[in-house]
N, C-alpha and C positions, 0 to 999 in steps of 0.2 A: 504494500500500500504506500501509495507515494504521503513522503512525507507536507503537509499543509503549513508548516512552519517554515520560510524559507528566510525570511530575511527578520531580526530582533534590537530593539534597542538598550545599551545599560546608560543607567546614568547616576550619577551620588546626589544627593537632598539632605540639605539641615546640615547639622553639625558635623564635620570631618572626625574620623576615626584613624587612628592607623591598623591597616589590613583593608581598607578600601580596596586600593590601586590592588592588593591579589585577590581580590572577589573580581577584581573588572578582569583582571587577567586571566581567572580561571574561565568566567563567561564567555571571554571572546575563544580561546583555545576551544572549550566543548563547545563551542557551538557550531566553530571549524573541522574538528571532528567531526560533526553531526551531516558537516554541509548544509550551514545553517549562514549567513551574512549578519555582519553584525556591525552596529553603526551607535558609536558612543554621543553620546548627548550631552552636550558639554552644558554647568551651571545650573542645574539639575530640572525640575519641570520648566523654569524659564527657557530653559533652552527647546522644547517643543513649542512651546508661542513663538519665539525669535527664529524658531528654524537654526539653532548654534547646534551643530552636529560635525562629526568627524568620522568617514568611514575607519573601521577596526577591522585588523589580523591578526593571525598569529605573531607575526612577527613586529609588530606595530607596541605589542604590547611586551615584549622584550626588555627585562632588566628593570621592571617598576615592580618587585612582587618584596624587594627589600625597602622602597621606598614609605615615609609617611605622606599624611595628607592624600589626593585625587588628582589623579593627572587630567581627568574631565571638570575639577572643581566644583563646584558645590553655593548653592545660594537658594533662600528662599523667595517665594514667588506666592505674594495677595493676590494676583492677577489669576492665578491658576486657580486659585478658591472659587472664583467664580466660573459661573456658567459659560459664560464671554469668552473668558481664558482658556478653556478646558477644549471651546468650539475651536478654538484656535492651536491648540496642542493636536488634537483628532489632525485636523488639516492638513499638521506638518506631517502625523503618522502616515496619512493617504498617501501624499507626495513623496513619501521615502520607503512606502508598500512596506513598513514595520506589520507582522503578523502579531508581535510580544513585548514585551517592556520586562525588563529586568530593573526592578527600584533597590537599589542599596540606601540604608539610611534608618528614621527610629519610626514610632508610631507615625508622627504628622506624613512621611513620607509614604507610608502604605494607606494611608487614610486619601492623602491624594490619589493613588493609582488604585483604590477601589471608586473612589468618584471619578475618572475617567473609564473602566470598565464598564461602571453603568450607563455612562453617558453615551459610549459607546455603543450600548448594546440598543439602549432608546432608540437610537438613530439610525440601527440593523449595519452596524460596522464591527464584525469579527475582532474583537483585541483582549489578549493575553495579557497578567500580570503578575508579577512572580516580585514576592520583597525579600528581601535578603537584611535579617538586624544587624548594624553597626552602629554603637554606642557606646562611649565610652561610662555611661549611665550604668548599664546594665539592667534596665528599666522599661524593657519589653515582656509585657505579659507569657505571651505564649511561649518566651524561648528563656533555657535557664542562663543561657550566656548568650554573649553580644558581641559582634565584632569589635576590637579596641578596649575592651577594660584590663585584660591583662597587661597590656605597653602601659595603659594610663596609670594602671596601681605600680609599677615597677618605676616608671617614672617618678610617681608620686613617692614611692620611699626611695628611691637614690638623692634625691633631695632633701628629706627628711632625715635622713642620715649623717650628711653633711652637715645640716643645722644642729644635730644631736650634739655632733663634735665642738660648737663654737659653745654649747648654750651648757654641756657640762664642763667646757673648761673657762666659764666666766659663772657658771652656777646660777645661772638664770630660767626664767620660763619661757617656751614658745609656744607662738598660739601659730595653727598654721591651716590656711584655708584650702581646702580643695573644692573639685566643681560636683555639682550633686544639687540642684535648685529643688528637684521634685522627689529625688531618692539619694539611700545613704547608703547604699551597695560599695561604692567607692572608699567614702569616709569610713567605714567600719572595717572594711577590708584592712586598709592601709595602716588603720588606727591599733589592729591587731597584729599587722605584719610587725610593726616598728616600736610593738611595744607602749603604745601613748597611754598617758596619765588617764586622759579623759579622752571620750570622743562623742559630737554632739552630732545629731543626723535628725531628719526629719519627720522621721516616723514613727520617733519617742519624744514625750514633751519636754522639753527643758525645765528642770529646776535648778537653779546656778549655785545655791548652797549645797548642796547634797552632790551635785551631779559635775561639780566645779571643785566650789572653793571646800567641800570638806575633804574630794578626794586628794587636793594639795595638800592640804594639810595631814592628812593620813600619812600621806607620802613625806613628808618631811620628817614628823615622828619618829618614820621608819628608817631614817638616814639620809633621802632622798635631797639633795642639793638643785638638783635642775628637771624642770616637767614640762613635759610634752602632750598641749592638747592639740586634738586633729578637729575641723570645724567644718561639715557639709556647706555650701553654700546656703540649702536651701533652712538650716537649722540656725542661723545668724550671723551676724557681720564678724568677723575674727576682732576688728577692729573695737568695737563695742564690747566685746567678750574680754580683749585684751586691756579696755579700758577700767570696766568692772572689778577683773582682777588686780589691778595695780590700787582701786582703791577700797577692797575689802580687806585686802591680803599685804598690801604696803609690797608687792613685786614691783618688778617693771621689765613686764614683759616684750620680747619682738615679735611681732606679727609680720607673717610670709601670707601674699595671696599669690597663691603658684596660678590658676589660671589659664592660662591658654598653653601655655607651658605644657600641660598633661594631657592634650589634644597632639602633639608632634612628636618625633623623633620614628626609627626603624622601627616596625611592627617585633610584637616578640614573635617566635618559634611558634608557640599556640594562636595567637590571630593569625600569623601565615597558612599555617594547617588546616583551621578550621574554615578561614575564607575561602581558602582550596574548595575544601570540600563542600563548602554553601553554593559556590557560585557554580560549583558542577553540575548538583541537586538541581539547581536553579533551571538550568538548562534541559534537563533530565525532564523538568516535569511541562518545559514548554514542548518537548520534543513528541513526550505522549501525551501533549493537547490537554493536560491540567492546567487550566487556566488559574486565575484568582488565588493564588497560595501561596505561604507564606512560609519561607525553608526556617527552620527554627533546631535549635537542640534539645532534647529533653534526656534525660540520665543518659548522657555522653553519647546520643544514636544525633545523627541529622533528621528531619523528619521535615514533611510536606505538609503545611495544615490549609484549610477554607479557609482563604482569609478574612471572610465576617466572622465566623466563628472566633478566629485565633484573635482577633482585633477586641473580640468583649473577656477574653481570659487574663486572670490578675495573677500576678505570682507572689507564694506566702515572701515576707521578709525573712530571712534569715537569722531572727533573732537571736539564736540558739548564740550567735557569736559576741553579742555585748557581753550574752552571759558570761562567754569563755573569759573577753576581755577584762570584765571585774575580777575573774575569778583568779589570774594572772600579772593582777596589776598589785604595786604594796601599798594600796592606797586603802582596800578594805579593812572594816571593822574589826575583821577578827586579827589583824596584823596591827591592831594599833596597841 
């Protein structure tokens, strides 16, 4: 049976990850394999309004799989929210005969490439769409990992590390922000790699006596001269947090907003791998005409889900790890 998928688009949306540029690379390779054409969309749904496209090969995509950031770049687009925009994205797909869309990127990215499949289908136009999660959040429901959190936490404590060395040999406190606006998958992670005093994330309430300034103090009891709290974005200003501290506790702490920082650098070995193997999946399910699905991981399998489905699934927080963190920190009670 001749294959009906001949020609697919990739493109990256929202926030850059690194292991982007090797999900683009895997796409384009299996889709070459497949005998499949493939045509990268550069700036991501903007780039179907504007027509910004760049045909893709094998070869085209050569030596970007150690690379961070997207060699097609990445941008959001109000314009594509609407109806207007969307008729205008379709147009470009007609003109460039795309059969599939390959969407790399977090929820907002697949939530757009389910509103162009419908809109598509409204208007009796055949179009495929396949999301692929890249976040350094790790804050997609249906998938337990996300492309880019493991570079971003590695990132996040090689730096953390360094600040460890300046802040125990002047005996001071750091407060230190990482990015996590809606989730603290990041903060918690990092906060347990490295060891931290405290760690504030947004999906536990803040209390700054208990959950701050007692466990400093805990911690100095116990011999402790310099503390390390880790600060989600989305759980408060480090700088406010830093401020607090300095006048309950008479510190005077440095505050780090790392920032964009934790968005860059070489993908590790696990975002390389797994991008691999998403963007093949990816290809895989436009090849046998699964439309609308979303490659995700679940207990370390890659897996294809319906993307309305996978788009209303929430995933437990991992609280189990603050616990571990208290339980490992000499800030508790029973240590005092």
């Amino acid at each position: 049976m001749e294959n009906q998928i001949h020609r697919i688009g990739v493109l990256t949306s929202g926030g850059d990850a690194p292991g982007m540029n090797a999900a683009v690379r895997a796409v384009v390779r299996s889709a070459s394999d497949c005998g499949i054409g493939c045509v990268g969309i550069r700036r991501g749904w903007n780039g179907l309004i504007t027509s910004d496209f760049v045909p893709l090969d094998a070869s085209s995509v050569s030596h970007i799989i150690d690379k961070g950031g997207t060699m097609l770049y990445t941008a959001r687009s109000e314009e594509f929210m609407t109806e207007e925009g969307r008729t205008k994205a379709l147009a470009t797909c007609k003109l460039l005969g795309l059969d599939g869309i390959v969407a790399i990127g977090g929820d907002g990215t697949f939530r757009g490439a389910l509103a162009l499949s419908r809109q598509a289908a409204a208007a009796g136009t055949a179009l495929s769409v396949v999301g692929i999660p890249a976040t350094i959040d790790n804050d997609i429901g249906c998938s337990h990992y996300t492309i880019g959190f493991d570079t971003a936490c590695n990132t996040a404590v090689a730096c953390i590390d360094k600040l460890r060395d300046t802040m125990q040999s002047h005996e001071r406190c750091s407060v230190v922000e990482v990015m996590g606006r809606h989730a603290g998958h990041l903060a918690l992670y990092v906060g347990l790699a490295v060891g931290a005093t405290a760690v504030l994330i947004p999906e536990r309430e803040v209390n700054f006596e208990s959950d701050i300034v007692e466990k400093i103090r805990q911690a100095r009891l116990a011999g402790t001269t310099h503390y390390m709290v880790v600060v989600a974005e989305g759980a408060g200003s480090a700088a406010d947090i830093g401020r607090r501290i300095h006048e309950e506790l008479g510190l005077d702490p440095r505050v780090t907003v790392l920032g964009h920082i934790q968005r860059g650098g070489s993908p590790s070995a696990r975002d390389r791998e797994t991008a691999s193997r998403m963007g093949y999946e990816a290809v895989m399910a436009l090849a046998s005409q699964r439309g609308n699905r979303i490659i995700a991981t679940q207990d370390g399998r890659i897996v294809d889900l319906d993307m309305e489905e996978a788009l209303q699934m929430k995933k437990p927080f991992p609280m189990e790890r603050y616990k571990i963190l208290e339980a490992l920190t000499l800030s508790g009670s029973r240590r005092s």
